[in-house]
Residue, then its C-alpha position, 0 to 999 in steps of 0.5 A: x681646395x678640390x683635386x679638381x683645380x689640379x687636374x694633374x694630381x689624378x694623372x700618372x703621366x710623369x713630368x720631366x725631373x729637375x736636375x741635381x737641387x732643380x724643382x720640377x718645371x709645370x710650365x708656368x711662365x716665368x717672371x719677365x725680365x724687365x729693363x733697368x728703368x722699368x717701374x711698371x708692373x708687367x701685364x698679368x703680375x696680379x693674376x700670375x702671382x695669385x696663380x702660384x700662391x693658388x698651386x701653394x695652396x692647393x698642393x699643400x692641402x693635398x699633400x697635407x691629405x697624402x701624408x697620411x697615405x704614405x703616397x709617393x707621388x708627395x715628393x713631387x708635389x713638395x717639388x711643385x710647391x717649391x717651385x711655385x714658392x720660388x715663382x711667387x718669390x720673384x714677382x715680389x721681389x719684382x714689386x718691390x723693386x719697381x715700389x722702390x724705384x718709383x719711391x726714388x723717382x718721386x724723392x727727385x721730383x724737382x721743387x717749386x712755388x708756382x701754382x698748379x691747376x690740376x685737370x683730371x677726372x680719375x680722383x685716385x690720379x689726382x690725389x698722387x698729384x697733389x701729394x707729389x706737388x705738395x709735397x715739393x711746394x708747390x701749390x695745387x688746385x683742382x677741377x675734375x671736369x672742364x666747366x670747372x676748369x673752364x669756370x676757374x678762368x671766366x668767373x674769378x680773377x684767380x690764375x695759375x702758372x701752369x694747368x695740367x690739362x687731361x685730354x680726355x674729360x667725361x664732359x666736355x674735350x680737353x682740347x675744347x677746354x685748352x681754346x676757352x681758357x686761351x681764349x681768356x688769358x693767351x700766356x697761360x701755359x699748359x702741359x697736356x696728358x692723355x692716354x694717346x694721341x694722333x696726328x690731328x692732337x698734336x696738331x690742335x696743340x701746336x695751333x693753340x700754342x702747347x709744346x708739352x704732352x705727357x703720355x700715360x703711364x708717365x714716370x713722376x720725374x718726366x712730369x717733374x723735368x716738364x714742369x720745371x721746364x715749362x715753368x721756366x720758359x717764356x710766355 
């Protein structure tokens, strides 16, 4: 890696010193503190953490060069990579706490029978849903887009106890699809997911007789408790 992607080597400008068994402090941001319940990553996590595995790197490659000068300035850049190495340590400790969190979230995800129609276009969303569901017992059908969706109501007998209906399809609108299924079979109950809302959503919801919207990100347990609940109340 080039001196030039550490524009601070060439300088003599000194940093202020750590104190007694402290590294040096560049000025990188540190790892954020996140709440108790939090199990999404932070905004940035991948791009800060290739940052100080680039500074572990890079000052080891410069040091490993310095070392034979006999430079002084090679305590201070072991000082960064020390630090670095500390940084980087605690974005992945932060990783798998949060992987290890929503592992738990996952092994309580409630358990059922009922069948599942799952409406979503983004395959990656759909196959956790399905490894969720099933593997809790529940049994699962998808459609990717609403013809499908829609085409599973008007064109077969098959039915479902609950549709989990994503708002926002590439081809038709979630909500055009919610009224062409109610239009068919009136008690079929719905939970709805979208990445936002409005008034005017909320709004179509009611009039077509859903009560449950998940926002994006939602936590696997959210989704569980929702089911169950919507599972268990009247038509």
């Amino acid at each position: 890696m080039p001196l030039s992607y550490f524009p601070d080597l060439r300088s003599d400008k000194p940093r202020p010193p750590g104190g007694a068994g402290q590294t040096s402090d560049p000025g990188w941001p540190r790892p954020a503190a996140n709440s108790a319940d939090d199990t999404a990553l932070p905004t940035g996590f991948a791009h800060d953490l290739n940052n100080y595995i680039s500074i572990i790197t890079g000052y080891s490659e410069v040091c490993l060069e310095k070392l034979h000068d006999g430079d002084e300035k090679i305590l201070k850049y072991m000082r960064e990579i020390h630090g670095a190495a500390q940084l980087a340590s605690d974005l992945t400790r932060q990783l798998i706490m949060r992987q290890k969190k929503k592992l738990t979230a996952a092994n309580n995800f409630p358990s059922g029978t009922e069948s599942i129609l799952i409406v979503e276009d983004e395959k990656a969303l759909r196959e956790l849903l399905r490894t969720v569901l099933e593997q809790h017992g529940y049994r699962v059908t998808f459609a990717s887009d609403g013809e499908t969706a829609a085409n599973f109501f008007s064109a077969s007998s098959q039915s479902f106890d609950v549709v989990l209906l994503d708002l926002q399809l590439p081809d038709m609108s979630g909500l055009a699809v919610l009224e062409q299924i109610k239009k068919l079979r009136p008690t079929q109950k719905f939970i709805a997911i979208s990445g936002y809302t409005s008034p005017e959503t909320d709004a179509a919801l009611r009039r077509l007789g859903v009560r449950d919207h998940l926002l994006k990100p939602y936590h696997l347990g959210d989704l569980g408790r929702t089911l169950r609940n919507v599972v268990a109340r009247a038509a």
